[in-house]
C-alpha positions in Angstrom: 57.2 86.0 101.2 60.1 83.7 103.2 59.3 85.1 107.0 56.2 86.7 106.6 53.0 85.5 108.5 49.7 84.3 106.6 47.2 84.7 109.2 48.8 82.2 111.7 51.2 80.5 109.2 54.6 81.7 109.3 56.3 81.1 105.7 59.2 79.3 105.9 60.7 78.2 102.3 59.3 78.4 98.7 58.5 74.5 97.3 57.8 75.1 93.9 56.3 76.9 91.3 53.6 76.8 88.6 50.6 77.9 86.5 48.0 77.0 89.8 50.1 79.1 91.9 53.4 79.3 94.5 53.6 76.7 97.1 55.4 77.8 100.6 56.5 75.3 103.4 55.0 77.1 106.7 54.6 76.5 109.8 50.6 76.4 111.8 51.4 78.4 115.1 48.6 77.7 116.8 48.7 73.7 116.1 52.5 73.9 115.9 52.4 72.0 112.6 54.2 72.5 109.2 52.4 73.0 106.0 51.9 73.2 102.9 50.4 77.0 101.2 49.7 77.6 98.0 49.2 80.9 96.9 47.2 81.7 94.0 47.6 83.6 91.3 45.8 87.0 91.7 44.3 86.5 88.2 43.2 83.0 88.4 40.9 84.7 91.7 40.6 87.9 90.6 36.6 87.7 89.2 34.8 87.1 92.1 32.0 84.7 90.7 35.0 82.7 89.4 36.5 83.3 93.4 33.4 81.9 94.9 33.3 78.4 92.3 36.5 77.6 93.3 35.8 77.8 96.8 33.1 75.5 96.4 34.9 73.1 94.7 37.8 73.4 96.6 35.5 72.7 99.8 33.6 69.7 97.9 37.3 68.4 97.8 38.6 68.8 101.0 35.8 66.2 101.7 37.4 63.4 100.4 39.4 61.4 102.8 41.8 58.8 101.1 45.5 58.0 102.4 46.7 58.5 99.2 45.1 62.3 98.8 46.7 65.0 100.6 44.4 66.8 102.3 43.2 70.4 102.2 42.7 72.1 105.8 41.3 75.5 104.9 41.0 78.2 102.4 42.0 81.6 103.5 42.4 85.1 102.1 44.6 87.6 103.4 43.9 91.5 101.2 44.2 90.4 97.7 46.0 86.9 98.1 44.0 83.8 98.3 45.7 81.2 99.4 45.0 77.0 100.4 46.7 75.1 103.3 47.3 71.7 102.5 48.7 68.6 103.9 52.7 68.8 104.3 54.4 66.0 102.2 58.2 65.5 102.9 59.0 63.4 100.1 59.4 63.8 95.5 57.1 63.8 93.5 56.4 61.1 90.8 58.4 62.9 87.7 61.7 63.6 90.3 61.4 59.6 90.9 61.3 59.0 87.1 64.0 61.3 86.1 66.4 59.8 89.2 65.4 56.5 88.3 64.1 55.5 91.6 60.8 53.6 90.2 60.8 50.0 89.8 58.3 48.3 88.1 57.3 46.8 91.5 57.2 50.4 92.6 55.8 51.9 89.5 52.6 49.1 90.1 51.9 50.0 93.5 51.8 53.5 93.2 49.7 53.1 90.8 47.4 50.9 92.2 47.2 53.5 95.4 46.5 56.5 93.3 44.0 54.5 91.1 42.1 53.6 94.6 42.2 58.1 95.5 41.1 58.1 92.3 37.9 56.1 92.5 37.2 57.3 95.5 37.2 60.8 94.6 35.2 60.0 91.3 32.7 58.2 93.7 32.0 61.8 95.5 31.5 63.3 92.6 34.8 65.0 92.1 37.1 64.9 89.0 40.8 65.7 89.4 41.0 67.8 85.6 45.0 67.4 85.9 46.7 64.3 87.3 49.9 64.4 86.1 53.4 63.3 87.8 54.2 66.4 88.9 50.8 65.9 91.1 51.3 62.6 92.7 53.8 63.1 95.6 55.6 59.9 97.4 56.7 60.2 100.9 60.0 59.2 102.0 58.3 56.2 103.9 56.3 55.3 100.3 53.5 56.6 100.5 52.3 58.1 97.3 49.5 61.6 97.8 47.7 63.2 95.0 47.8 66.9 94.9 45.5 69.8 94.0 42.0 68.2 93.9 39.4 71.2 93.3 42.1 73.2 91.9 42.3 72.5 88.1 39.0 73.7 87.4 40.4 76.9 87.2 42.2 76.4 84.4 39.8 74.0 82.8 38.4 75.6 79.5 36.1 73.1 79.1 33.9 72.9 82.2 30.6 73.5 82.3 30.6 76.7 84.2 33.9 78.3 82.5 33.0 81.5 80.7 34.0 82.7 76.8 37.0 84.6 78.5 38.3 81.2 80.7 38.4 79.6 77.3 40.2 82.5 75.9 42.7 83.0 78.5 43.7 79.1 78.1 43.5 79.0 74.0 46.0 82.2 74.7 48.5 80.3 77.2 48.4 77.1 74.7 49.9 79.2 71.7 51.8 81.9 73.4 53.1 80.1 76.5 53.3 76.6 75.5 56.5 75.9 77.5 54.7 77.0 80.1 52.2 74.6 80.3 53.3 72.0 78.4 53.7 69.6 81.6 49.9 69.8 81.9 49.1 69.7 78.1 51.7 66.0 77.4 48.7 64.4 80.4 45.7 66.0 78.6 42.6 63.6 77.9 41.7 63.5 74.1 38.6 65.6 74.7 40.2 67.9 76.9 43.2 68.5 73.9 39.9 68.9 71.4 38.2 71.4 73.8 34.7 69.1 74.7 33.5 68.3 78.1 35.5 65.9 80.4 34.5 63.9 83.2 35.9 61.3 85.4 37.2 58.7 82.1 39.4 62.3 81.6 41.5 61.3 84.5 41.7 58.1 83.2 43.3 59.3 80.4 46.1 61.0 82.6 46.4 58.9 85.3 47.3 55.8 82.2 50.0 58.7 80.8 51.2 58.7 84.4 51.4 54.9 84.7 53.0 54.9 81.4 55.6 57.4 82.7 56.4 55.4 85.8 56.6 52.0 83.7 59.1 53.3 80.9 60.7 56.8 81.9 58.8 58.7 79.5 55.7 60.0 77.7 53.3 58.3 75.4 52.3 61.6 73.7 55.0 64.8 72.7 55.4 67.8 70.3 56.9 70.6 69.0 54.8 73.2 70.0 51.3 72.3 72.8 49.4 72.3 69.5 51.5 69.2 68.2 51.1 67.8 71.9 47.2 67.9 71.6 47.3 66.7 68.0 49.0 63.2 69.4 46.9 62.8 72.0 44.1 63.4 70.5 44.7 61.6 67.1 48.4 59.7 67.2 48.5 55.8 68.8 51.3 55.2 71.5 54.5 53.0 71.2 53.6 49.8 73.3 55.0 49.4 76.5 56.1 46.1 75.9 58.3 47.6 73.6 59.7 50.4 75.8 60.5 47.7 78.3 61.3 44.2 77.6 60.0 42.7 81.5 56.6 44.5 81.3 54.0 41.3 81.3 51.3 41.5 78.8 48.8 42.6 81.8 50.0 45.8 82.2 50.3 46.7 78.6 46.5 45.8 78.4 45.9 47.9 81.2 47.4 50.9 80.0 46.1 50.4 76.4 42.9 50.6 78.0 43.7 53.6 79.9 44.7 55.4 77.2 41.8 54.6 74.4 41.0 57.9 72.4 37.3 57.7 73.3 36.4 57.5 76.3 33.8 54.7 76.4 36.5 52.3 75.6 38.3 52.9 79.0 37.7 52.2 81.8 34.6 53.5 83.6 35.6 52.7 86.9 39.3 52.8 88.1 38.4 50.2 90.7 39.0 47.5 88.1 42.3 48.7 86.8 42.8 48.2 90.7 42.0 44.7 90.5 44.0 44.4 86.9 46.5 45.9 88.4 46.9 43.9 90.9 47.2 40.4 88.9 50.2 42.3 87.1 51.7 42.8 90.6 50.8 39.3 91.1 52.7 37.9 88.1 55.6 40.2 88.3 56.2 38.8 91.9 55.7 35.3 91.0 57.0 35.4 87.5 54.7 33.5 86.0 52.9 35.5 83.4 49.7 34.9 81.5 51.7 35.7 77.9 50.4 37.8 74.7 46.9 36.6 73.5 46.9 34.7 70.2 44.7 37.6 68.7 47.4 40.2 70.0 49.8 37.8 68.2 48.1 37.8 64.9 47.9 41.2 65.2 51.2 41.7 65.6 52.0 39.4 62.7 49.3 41.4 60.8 51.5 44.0 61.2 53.8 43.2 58.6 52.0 42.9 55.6 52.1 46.2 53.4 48.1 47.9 52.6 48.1 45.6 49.2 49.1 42.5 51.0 46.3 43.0 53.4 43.6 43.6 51.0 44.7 40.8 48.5 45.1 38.7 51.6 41.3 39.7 52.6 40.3 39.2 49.2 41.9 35.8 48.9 40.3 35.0 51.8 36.8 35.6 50.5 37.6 33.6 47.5 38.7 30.3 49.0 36.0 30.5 51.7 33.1 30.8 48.8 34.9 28.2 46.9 34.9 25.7 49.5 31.2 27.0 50.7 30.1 26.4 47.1 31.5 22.8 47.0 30.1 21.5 50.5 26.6 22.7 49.3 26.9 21.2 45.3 29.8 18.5 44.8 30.9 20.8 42.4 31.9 24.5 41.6 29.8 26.0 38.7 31.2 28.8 36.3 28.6 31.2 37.6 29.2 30.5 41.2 33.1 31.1 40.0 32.0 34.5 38.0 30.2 35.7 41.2 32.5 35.0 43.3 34.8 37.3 41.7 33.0 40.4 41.1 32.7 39.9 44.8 36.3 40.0 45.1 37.0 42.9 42.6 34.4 44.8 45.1 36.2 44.3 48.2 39.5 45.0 46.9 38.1 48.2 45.0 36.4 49.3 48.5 39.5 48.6 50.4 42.1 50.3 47.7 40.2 53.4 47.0 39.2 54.1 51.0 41.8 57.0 51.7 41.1 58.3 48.1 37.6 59.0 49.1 38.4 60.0 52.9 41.2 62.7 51.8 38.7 63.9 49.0 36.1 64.4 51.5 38.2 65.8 54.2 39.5 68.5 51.8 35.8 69.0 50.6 34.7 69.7 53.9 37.6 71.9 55.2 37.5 73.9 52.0 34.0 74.8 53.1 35.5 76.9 55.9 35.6 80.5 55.0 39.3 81.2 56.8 41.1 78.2 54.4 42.8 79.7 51.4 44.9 76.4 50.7 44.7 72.5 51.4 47.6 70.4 50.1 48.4 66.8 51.0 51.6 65.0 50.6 53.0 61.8 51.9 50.0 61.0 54.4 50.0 64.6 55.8 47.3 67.3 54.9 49.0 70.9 55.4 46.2 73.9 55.9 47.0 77.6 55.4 44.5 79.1 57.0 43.9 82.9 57.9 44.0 83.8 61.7 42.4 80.6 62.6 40.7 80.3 66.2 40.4 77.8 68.5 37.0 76.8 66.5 38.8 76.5 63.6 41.5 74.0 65.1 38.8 71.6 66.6 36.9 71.9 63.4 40.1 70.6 61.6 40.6 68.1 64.4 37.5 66.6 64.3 37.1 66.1 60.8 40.8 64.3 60.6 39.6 62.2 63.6 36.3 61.2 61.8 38.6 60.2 58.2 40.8 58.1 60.4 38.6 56.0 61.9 36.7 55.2 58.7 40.5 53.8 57.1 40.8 50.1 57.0 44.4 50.2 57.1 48.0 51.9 57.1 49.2 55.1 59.0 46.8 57.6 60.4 46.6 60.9 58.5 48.4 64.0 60.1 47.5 67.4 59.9 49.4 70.6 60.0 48.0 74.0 59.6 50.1 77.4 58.7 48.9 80.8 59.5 50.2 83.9 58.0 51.6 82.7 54.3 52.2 84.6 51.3 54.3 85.7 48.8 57.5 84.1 48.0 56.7 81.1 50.6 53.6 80.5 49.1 54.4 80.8 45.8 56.8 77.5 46.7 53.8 75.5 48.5 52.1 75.6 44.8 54.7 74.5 43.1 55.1 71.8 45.5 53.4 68.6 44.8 49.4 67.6 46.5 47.7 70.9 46.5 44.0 69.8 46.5 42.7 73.0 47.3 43.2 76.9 46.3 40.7 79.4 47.1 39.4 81.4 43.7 40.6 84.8 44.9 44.4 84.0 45.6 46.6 85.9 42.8 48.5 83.1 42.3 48.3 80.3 39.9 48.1 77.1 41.6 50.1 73.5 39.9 47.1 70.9 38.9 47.1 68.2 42.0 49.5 65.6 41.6 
């Protein structure tokens, strides 16, 4: 399209590609003004109920006026091409900083602070990005940072209210066929966005803490494989701390992008206008140097963190025991043999409950997975249950997903179960998963004898 004319933009250079589209530098001949178009793709726009939402939002967009949101001017079609004119930025955008290296923390803090502020702001007119990532925050060569596309990721959004069976189909396709694709979008995916619910403005909190994670330490909090082992992280693995990706991070931001990046979303923030004002004591205390240090809970925590399952549960029982023991003598003067008994059938409870938790979670995870008609075989091994399951849909995955989230959170202690599931196995290849150690399920009618569980 290099020297061909848009209506009265003449198309100058291509900027980049992606999935929303082709964006063109070109010049406004009638305000003499450069600009940004981006060009959609004919079968993101092809439907024309799904033509007229996006113009909508796209227009409900346009409407917000921020410094740090580059601005939409008009939405035009010319014969089959639909195409936006945007704000020109001349500048990189956040992930060209981060791979160059040109972010300092003092940087890193004030670009995020600005795109926290757009943020709010858009959230407060009712719009929600659906896809901040670092490829979407420009900075200009003067420092100014702009957030790109609002009202664009809707159309690939499978879980808005409005998308239709085929959106979601179209997506669920991309994620397992084209994953390369779209992985860039998928590693800044909200939990419920990876598990297919409804997102709302606490989703962009979600990405806009993986983009203020990527700014702080030059990488992601959440990767895979495949996009399937991307959204299994996010929406089920913890992150590595900052503080421990970078040894000058004060506390306060680490706080601040824990919060950002809690797996349910009423444990983040519900307002981005008060990671602003966190945010800004971090800036305060990196320019000052004086920082407010790690919380003595956060330390014991931390300390916590080396005891082995056992140590913690004969530690907690322990625990119990001395605190009824010394309980029982303020109160009598003296510790009676019954008071002595009781006390430890109390602790022979706890410790039971405690040791025998992920025994009764894995049983009733692979009780309640078996139930689903596409499983043949459930096995688990080393703190990961593997699935074989035939052609399993999207359903089947967020089924799966779910019930691994619920087991999780109901563990006292230790790792976080993993999940993997396998389509397509038999013969030889299953014959060697039987044999193998932690099958806990076999459906009747498989040919093959299965090994007793280990």
């Amino acid at each position: 399209m290099i020297g061909q004319t848009l209506r009265n933009y003449v198309v100058e250079e291509m900027l980049g590609k992606g999935g929303m589209g082709i964006v063109y530098k070109a010049r406004d001949t009638r305000l003499n003004r450069l600009v940004a178009l981006k060009v959609l793709p004919p079968e993101l726009v092809r439907d024309e109920d799904r033509r007229r939402r996006f113009v909508q939002e796209a227009r409900a967009a346009s409407a917000v006026n921020h410094p740090a949101i580059a601005q939409i001017y008009e939405i035009e079609e010319e014969g089959d091409l639909v195409f936006i004119v945007m704000e020109f930025i001349d500048g990189s955008t956040v992930r060209e900083l981060v791979a160059r290296r040109e972010l300092d923390l003092n940087a890193a803090i004030e670009v995020g602070i600005q795109v926290a502020e757009a943020l709010a702001r858009a959230h407060e007119a009712g719009i929600v990005h659906r896809d901040i990532k670092s490829d979407n925050v420009m900075v200009t060569r003067d420092g100014h940072p702009k957030v790109l596309d609002f009202g664009l990721a809707k159309l690939l959004d499978p879980t808005a209210a409005d998308a239709t069976d085929a959106d979601r189909t179209q997506m669920e396709t991309l994620a397992r066929t084209q994953a390369g694709m779209i992985m860039g979008t998928i590693a800044y995916m909200s939990p419920e966005q990876a598990r297919g619910l409804p997102a709302d403005k606490r989703s962009d909190v979600f990405s806009y803490g993986v983009v203020l994670y990527e700014m702080v330490t030059g990488k992601l909090p959440f990767g895979g494989a495949s996009a399937l082992d991307t959204m299994h992280a996010i929406a089920f693995e913890p992150t590595q701390a900052v503080t421990t990706v970078r040894s000058d991070v004060p506390w306060s931001l680490q706080r601040v992008v824990d919060r950002c990046l809690q797996k349910k979303p009423d444990d983040r923030y519900q307002d981005l206008r008060a990671a602003v004002t966190d945010l800004k004591v971090v800036k305060r205390e990196i320019e000052t140097g004086v920082s407010g240090g790690v919380p003595v809970t956060e330390r014991l925590r931390g300390w916590m963190g080396g005891f082995t399952t056992r140590g913690v549960i004969w530690a907690a029982v322990g625990g119990a025991v001395v605190g009824a023991l010394l309980f029982s003598v303020l109160l009598g003067g003296k510790v009676q043999a019954s008071s002595i008994i009781f006390i430890l059938l109390v602790g022979a409870f706890i410790y039971r409950r405690f040791r025998n938790r992920g025994q009764r979670e894995t049983a009733r995870f692979v009780k309640k997975v078996s139930s689903l008609k596409e499983v043949r075989l459930i096995t688990f091994h080393d703190g990961q249950f593997m699935v074989v399951a035939d052609q399993p849909t999207a359903k089947t995955y967020l089924k799966l997903n779910a019930l691994l989230s619920a087991a999780n959170e109901k563990l006292y202690r230790g790792d976080p179960m993993t999940l993997v599931v396998r389509e397509d196995v038999a013969g030889d290849e299953m014959k060697k998963i039987l044999s193998s150690p932690g099958v806990r399920f076999l459906r009747e009618d498989q040919p093959v004898t299965r090994r007793r569980p280990a």
